[in-house]
C-alpha positions, 0 to 999 in steps of 0.5 A, a space after each residue: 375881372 368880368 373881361 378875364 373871366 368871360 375869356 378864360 371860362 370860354 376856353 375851359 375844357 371841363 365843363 363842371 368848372 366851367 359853370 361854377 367860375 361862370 356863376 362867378 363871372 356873371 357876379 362880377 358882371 352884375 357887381 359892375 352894373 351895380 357899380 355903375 348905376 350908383 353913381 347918381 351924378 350921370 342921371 342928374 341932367 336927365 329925365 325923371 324916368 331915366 334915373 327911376 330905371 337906373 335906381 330899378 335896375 341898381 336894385 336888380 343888378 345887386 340881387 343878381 349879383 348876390 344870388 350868384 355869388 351864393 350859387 358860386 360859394 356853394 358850388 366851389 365848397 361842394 367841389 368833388 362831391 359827386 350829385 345826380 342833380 343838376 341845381 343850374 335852375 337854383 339861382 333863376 328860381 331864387 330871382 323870380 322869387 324875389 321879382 314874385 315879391 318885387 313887383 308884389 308890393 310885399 317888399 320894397 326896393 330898399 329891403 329887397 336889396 338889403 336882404 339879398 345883401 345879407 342872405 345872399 352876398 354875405 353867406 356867398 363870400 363866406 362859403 366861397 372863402 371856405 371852398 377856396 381854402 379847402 381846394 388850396 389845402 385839397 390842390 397843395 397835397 397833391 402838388 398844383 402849380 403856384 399859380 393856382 394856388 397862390 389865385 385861390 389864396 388870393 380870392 379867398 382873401 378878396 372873398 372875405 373882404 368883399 363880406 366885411 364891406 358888404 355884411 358888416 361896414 355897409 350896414 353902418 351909419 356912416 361908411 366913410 372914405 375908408 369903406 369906399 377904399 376898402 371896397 376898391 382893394 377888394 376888387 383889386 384883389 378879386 380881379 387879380 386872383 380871377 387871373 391865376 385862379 381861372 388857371 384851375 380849368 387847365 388842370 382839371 380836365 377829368 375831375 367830377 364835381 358837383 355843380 349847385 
């Protein structure tokens, strides 16, 4: 997904699409290095200060990640709303905060990511779905290529499955093998709807949109 993304936001020709699918691509990104970091097994013959930076950089990996997606909800939802504002610095702002209570002591590394999770990752997918389907709807008035439409389907789909396995199934007791499954199917989905979705960009040569 980060691969595709990267490769097709590069050649985006308008440039306000070309932000709100990068503020998606660095989510997928930083989801990747939370992925990876997770997997204690590849720290466990190493030094105590190597698997206490990969649990520290598992945490800020998450944040990130959950911050951006956030940024990418609102920005898909607020598609075409014209604003002289340039909200680009809204995401940097939000991680310094959250390092400001970090490294404070004010909060620990567990509740740092979980309230990220919550106030961030969730709403994002949420927000996102809500963009996805108002510019499907927006996009099949005016007769776009299936291609597009049938991507922004898709992500919508993937978007809300990415909001039950991070709000709702993460937060119990006992995740199980079907929760990890899911989270599977839902990155299958993201992945492929960022191939037929990242077509917009073609498209949408001279359309204004606001970028928050």
């Amino acid at each position: 997904m980060s691969f595709v993304l990267i490769k097709k936001t590069r050649r985006a020709s308008d440039s306000h699409l070309k932000n709100i699918f990068w503020a998606l691509t660095v989510f997928a990104i930083m989801k990747a290095g939370t992925s990876i970091t997770s997997y204690r097994w590849l720290f466990a013959d190493t030094p105590l200060y190597v698997s206490t930076l990969a649990g520290n950089s598992r945490v800020m990996f998450a944040v990130i990640s959950n911050i951006f997606l956030f940024h990418f909800g609102i920005s898909i939802l607020t598609y075409k709303i014209e604003t002289r504002i340039d909200y680009k610095i809204f995401p940097v702002l939000l991680f310094i905060g959250y390092m400001i209570l970090y490294v404070s002591g004010s909060i620990e590394s567990s509740e740092l990511e979980k309230i990220s999770r919550f106030s961030f990752g969730y709403n994002g997918a949420i927000l996102g779905f809500v963009g996805c389907i108002n510019l499907y709807l927006n996009k099949k008035k005016r007769g776009g290529s299936r291609r597009v439409l049938y991507g922004l389907l898709l992500l919508g789909v993937g978007l809300i499955a990415y909001a039950i396995t991070e709000g709702i199934l993460s937060s119990s007791s006992a995740p199980g093998i079907g929760t990890k499954i899911l989270e599977v199917i839902t990155a299958g989905i993201l992945a492929a709807a960022s191939v037929l979705a990242t077509d917009l960009m073609k498209k949408e040569t001279s359309s204004k949109i606001g970028f928050i």
